[in-house]
C-alpha positions as CSV (number, residue, x, y, z in Angstrom):
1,X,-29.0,23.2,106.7
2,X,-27.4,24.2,103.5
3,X,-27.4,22.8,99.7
4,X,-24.2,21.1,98.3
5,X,-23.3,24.3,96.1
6,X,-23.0,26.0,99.2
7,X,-21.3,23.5,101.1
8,X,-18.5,23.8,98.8
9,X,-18.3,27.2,98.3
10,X,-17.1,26.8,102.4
11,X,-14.8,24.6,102.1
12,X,-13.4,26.6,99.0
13,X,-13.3,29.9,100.8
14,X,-11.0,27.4,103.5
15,X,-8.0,26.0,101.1
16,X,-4.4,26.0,102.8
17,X,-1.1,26.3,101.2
18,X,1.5,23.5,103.3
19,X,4.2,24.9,101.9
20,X,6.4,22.6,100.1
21,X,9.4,19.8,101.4
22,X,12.4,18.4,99.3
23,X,12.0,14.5,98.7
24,X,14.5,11.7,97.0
25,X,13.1,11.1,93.9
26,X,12.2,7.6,93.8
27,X,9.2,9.1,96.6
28,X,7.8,11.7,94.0
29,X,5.2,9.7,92.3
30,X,1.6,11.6,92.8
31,X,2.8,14.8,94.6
32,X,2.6,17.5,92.9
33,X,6.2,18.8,91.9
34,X,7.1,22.7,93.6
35,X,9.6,23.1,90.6
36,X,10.2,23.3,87.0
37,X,12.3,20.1,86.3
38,X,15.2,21.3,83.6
39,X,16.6,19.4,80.9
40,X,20.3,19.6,82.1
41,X,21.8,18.2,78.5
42,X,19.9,17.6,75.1
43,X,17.7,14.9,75.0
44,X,19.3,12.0,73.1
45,X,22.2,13.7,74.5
46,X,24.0,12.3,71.4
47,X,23.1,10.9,67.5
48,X,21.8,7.3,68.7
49,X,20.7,4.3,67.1
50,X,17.7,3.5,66.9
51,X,18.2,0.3,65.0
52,X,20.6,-2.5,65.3
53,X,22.9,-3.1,62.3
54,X,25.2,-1.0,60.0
55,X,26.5,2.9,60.3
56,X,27.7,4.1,57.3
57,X,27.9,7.8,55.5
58,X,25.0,8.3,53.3
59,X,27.1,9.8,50.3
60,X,28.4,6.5,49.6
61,X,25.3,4.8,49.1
62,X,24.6,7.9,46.4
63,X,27.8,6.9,45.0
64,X,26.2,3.5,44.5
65,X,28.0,1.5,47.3
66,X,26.2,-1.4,48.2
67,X,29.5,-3.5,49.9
68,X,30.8,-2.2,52.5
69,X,34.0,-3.3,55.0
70,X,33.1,-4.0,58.4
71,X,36.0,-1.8,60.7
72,X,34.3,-2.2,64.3
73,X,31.5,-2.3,66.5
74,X,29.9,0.3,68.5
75,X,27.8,-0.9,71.4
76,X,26.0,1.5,73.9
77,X,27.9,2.3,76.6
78,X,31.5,2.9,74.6
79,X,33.9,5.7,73.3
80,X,32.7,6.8,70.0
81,X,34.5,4.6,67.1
82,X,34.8,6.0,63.4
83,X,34.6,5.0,60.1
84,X,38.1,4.6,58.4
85,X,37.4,5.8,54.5
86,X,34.9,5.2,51.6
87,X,33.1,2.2,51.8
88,X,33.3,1.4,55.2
89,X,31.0,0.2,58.1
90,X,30.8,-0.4,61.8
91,X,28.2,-3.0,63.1
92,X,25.9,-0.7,65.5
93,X,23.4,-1.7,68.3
94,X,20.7,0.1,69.6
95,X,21.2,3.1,71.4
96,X,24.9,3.0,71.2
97,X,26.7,6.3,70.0
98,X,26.7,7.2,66.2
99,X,29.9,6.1,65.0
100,X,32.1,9.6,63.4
101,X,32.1,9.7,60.0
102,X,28.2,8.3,60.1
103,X,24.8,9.4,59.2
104,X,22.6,6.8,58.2
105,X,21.9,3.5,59.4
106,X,21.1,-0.1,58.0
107,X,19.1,-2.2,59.6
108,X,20.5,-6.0,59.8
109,X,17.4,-7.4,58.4
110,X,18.2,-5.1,55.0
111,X,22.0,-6.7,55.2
112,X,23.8,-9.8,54.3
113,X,26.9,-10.1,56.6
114,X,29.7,-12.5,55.4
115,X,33.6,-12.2,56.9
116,X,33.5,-9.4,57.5
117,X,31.7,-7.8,54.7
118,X,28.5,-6.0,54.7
119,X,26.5,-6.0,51.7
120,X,23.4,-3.8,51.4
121,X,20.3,-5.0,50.0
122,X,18.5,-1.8,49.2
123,X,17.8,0.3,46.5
124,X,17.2,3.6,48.6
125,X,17.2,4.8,52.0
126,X,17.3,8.6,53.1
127,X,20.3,9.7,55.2
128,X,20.0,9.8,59.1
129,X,17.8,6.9,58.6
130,X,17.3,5.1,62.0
131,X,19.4,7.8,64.0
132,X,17.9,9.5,66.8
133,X,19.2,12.8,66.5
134,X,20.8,14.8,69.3
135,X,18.2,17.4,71.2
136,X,15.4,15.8,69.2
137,X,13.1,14.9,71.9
138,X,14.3,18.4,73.8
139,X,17.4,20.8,73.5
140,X,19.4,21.6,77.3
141,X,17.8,24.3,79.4
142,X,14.1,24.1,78.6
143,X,11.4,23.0,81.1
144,X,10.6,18.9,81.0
145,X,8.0,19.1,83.7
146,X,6.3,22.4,84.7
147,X,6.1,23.6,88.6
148,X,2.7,22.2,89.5
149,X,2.3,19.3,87.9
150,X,1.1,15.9,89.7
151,X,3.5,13.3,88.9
152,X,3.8,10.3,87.5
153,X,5.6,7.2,85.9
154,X,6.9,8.7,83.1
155,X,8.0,11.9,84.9
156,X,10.3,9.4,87.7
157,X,12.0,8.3,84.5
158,X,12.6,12.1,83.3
159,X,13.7,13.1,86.7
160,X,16.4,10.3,87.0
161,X,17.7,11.6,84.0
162,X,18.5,15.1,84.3
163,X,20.2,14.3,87.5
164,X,17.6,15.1,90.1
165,X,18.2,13.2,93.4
166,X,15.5,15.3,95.3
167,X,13.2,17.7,94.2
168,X,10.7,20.5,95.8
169,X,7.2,18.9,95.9
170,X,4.0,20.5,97.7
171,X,3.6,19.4,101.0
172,X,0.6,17.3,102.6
173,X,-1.3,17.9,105.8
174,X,-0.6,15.3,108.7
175,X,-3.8,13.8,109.6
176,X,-5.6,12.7,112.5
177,X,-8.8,10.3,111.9
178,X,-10.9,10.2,114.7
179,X,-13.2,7.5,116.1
180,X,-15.8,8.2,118.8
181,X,-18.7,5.8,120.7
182,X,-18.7,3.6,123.3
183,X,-20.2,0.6,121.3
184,X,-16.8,0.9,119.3
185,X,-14.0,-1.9,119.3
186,X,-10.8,-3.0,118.2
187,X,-10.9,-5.4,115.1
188,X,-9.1,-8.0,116.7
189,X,-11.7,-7.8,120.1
190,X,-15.0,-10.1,120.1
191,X,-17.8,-7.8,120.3
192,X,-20.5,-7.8,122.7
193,X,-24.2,-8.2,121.3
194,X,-24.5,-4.3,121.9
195,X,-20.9,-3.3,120.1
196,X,-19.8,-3.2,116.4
197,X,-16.1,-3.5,115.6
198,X,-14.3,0.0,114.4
199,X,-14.2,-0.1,110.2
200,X,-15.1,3.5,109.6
201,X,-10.8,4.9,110.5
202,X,-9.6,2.2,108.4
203,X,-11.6,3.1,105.0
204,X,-10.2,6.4,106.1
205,X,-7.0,5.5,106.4
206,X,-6.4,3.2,104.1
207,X,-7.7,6.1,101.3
208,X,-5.3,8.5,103.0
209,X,-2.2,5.9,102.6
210,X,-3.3,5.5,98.9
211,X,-2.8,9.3,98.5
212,X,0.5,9.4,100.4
213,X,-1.0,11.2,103.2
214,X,0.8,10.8,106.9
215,X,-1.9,10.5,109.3
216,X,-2.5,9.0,113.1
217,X,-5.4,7.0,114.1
218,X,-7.3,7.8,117.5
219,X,-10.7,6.4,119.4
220,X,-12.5,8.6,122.1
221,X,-15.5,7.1,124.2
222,X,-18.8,9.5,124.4
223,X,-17.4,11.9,127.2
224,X,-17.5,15.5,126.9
225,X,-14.1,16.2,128.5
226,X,-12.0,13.4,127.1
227,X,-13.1,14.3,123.7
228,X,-12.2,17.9,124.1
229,X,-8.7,17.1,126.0
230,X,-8.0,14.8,123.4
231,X,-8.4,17.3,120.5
232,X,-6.6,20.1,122.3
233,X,-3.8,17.4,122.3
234,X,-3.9,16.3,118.8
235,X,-4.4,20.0,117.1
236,X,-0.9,21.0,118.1
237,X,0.5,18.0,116.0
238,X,-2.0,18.0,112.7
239,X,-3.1,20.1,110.1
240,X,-6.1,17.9,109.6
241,X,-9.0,16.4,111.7
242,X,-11.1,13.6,110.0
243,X,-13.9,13.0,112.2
244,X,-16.1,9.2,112.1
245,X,-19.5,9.5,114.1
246,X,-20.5,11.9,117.0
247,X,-21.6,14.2,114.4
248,X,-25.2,13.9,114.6
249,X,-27.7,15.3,116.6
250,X,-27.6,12.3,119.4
251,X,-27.0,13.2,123.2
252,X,-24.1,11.5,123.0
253,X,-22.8,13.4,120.0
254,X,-20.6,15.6,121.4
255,X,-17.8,16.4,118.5
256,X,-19.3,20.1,117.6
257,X,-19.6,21.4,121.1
258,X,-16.2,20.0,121.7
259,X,-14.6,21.4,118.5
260,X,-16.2,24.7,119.5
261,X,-15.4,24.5,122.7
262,X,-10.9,24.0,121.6
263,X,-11.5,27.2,119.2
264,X,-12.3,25.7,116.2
265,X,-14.8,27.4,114.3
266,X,-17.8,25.7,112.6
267,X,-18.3,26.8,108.7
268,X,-21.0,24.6,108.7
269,X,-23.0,21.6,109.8
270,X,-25.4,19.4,108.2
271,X,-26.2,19.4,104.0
272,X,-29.2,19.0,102.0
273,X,-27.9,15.6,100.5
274,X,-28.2,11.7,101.1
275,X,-26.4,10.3,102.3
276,X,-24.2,12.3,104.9
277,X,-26.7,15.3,105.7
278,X,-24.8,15.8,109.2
279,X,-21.7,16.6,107.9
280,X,-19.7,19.4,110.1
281,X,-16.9,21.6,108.9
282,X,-14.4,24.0,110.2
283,X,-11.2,25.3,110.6
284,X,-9.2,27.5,112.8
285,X,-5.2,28.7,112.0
286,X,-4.1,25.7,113.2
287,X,-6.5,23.5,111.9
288,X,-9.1,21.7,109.6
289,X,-11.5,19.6,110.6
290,X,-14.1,17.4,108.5
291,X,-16.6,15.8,110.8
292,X,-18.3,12.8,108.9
293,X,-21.6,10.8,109.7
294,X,-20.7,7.8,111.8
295,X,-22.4,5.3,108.8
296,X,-20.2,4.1,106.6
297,X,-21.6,4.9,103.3
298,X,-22.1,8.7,104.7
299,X,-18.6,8.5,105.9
300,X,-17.4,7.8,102.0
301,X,-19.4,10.0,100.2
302,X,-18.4,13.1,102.6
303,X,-14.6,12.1,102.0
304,X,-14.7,11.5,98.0
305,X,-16.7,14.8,97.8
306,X,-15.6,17.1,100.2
307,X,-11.9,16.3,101.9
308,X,-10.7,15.2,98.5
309,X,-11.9,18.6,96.6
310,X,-10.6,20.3,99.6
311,X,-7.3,18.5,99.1
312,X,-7.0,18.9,95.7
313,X,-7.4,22.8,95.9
314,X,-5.0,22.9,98.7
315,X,-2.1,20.7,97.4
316,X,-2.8,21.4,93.3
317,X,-3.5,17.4,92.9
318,X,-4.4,16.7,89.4
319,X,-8.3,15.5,89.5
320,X,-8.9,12.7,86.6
321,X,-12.1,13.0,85.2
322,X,-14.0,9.8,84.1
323,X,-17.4,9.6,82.5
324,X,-20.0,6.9,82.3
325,X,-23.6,6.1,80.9
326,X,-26.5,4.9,82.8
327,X,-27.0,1.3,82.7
328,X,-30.8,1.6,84.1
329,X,-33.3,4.3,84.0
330,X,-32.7,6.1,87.5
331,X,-35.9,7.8,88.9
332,X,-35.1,10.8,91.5
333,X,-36.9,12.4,93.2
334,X,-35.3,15.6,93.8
335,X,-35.7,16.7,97.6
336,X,-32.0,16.2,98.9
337,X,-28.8,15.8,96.7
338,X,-27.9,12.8,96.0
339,X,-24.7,10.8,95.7
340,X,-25.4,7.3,94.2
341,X,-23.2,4.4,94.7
342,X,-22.3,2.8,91.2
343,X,-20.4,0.0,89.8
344,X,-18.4,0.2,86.7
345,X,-18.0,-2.3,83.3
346,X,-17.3,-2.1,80.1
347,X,-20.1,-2.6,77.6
348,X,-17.5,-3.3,74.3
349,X,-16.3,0.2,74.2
350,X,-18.6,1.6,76.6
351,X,-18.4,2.2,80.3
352,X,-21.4,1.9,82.0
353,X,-22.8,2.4,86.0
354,X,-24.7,0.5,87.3
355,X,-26.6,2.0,90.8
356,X,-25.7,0.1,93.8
357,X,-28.2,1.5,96.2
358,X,-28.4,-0.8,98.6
359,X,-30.0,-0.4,102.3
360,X,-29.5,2.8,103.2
361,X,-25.9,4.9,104.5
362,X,-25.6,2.0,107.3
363,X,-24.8,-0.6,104.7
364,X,-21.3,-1.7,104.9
365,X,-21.3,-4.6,102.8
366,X,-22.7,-2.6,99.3
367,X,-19.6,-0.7,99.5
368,X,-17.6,-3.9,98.5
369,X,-19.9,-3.5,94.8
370,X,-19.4,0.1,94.5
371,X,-16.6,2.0,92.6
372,X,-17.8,5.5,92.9
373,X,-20.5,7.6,92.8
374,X,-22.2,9.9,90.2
375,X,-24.8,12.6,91.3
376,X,-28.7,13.5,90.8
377,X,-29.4,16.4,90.1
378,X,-27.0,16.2,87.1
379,X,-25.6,19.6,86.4
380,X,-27.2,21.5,84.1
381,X,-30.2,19.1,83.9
382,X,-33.8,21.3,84.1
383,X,-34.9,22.3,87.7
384,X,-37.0,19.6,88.5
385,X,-36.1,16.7,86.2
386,X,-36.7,13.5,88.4
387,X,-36.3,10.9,85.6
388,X,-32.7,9.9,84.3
389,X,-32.7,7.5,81.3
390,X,-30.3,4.2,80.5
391,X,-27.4,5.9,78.6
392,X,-27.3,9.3,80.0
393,X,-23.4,10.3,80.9
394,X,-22.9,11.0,84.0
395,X,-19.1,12.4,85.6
396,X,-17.8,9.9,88.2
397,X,-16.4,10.9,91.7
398,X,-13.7,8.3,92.8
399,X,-12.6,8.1,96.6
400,X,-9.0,7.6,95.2
């Protein structure tokens, strides 16, 4: 058995590069983009309003012009109109054009507007007030979104606008999450006294369609030779294997030999940590394979620590760090690592956790009160530290 710190250092030593795959763009959002995104014009690509009311040339207002004649209007989305001489205007709207022969802009509210004639109601202004000037948020040719970066909602909105119908993003493993047991069954089937109904796959899955991730679901019974048929099958058609139950050290739990067996070589199995100590990894070329604990709670934890660091490493997914403060002393006692289901609030400005520890890995129904977990021992805490006091921060690990 080996401690978490070494458990990762594994899977670390095990990151794959997918390659990457050309998408539409409207797809993009939370891949991680395989190319610098370009600014194909300046950004506005022209002087804009950024006000509704009057264009006029600054000089005049020096000159002490304060009535101006109205000449035309310049909405977004027309040709450019122009002033015709001193002392003229043209009514503007928000992100229309500057009119040629403008520099400054007067907001309506600072106007009175009578047939046809604008008259000022301000003793100073500063010229190019209210314009957005041309290349001011960023000048053609330089890089609005770097090669590597995960994407989102305001990076959709950039794309769209220099143009980019489809774009190189870093590709994601196709999946295969695996159920095993004979006291296994369908959600929709009545289970005998003796069965439970499947839940594990679905967490699994629905976690995987959250980060985007193709993946195919799959049950075997407890039988040495259809369990290893069956992943001789799936291996030529996934990059990943995410394994629920069979794990363990039951006579019945065949998944290791069976792994072993296709060629698939065990890294490790079984961690110094609750809960989720039978945890199995390993790889070959073709494939990875995460074998989690068939509880569901073990199940969880193994995924949000170790297939999503593993994923992140392997794709470049941006990892969001959140912090949090004890709400309750926690007492450990520090034999195994341990991952502690918390819930999360907001204290006025603070957010606090609040351990949701519940009856052991087996306890389905205390993951609906649970948004993640935080960890004991805390890094960096003294060897041996078995007390944790109300307000202490702690780093939470989210399964999404």
């Amino acid at each position: 058995m080996i401690t978490v710190e070494e458990a990762f250092e594994l899977i670390d030593q095990q990151i794959v590069d997918f390659g990457f795959e050309e998408i539409v763009f409207q797809d993009c959002l939370g891949r991680v983009v395989a190319e610098d995104i370009v600014a194909d014009r300046d950004f506005p690509p022209y002087h804009r309003a950024a006000m509704d009311g009057i264009a006029i040339l600054h000089a005049d207002f020096d000159k002490g012009i304060r009535d101006y004649k109205i000449v035309g209007q310049q909405i977004a989305g027309i040709s450019q109109q122009a002033l015709e001489g001193e002392a003229t205007c043209i009514e503007i709207m928000t992100g229309a054009i500057l009119p040629a022969g403008a520099d400054t802009i007067i907001r309506y509210e600072d106007t009175e507007i009578v047939e046809g004639q604008a008259r000022v109601n301000l003793e100073g202004i500063h010229q190019g007030a209210n314009v957005h000037i041309q290349g001011k948020d960023c000048e053609k040719g330089v890089v609005m979104i770097p090669k590597g970066k995960t994407l989102n909602i305001g990076d959709l909105g950039i794309i769209a606008s220099v143009g980019k119908e489809k774009l190189k993003v870093k590709k994601l493993p196709k999946v295969a999450v695996i159920s095993t047991g004979d006291e296994l069954v369908e959600v929709g089937d009545q289970p005998k006294e003796y069965q439970i109904r499947k839940s594990n796959v679905h967490t699994i899955a629905g976690l995987l369609q959250k980060q985007g991730i193709e993946f195919t679901l799959h049950h075997f019974d407890d039988d040495f030779d259809v369990i290893k048929s069956g992943l001789e099958e799936i291996v030529q058609h996934h990059q990943v294997i995410m394994m629920s139950g069979g794990v363990s050290m039951g006579k019945k739990d065949f998944i290791p030999e069976a792994l072993e067996a296709i060629g698939v070589k065990k890294h490790f199995h079984r961690v110094k940590q609750r809960p989720g100590k039978p945890l199995w990894f390993g790889s070959n070329e073709k494939v990875t394979v995460f074998g989690f604990p068939g509880n569901p709670v073990s199940t969880l934890v193994c995924y949000t620590a170790y297939f999503k660091r593993w994923l992140q490493k392997s794709t470049g997914l941006t990892v969001n760090k959140t912090t949090a403060q004890l709400s309750v002393d926690v007492e450990f006692k520090p034999d195994l690592f341990y991952f502690m289901p918390v819930s999360l609030q907001f204290e006025g400005a603070t957010l606090t956790a609040a351990p949701q520890k519940g009856h052991g890995s087996g306890d389905l129904v205390n993951l609906s009160k649970m948004d993640g977990f935080i960890c004991f021992p805390k890094p960096g805490a003294p060897k041996g530290k078995d007390l944790y006091r109300a307000g202490e921060s702690f780093e939470i690990i989210f399964p999404v």
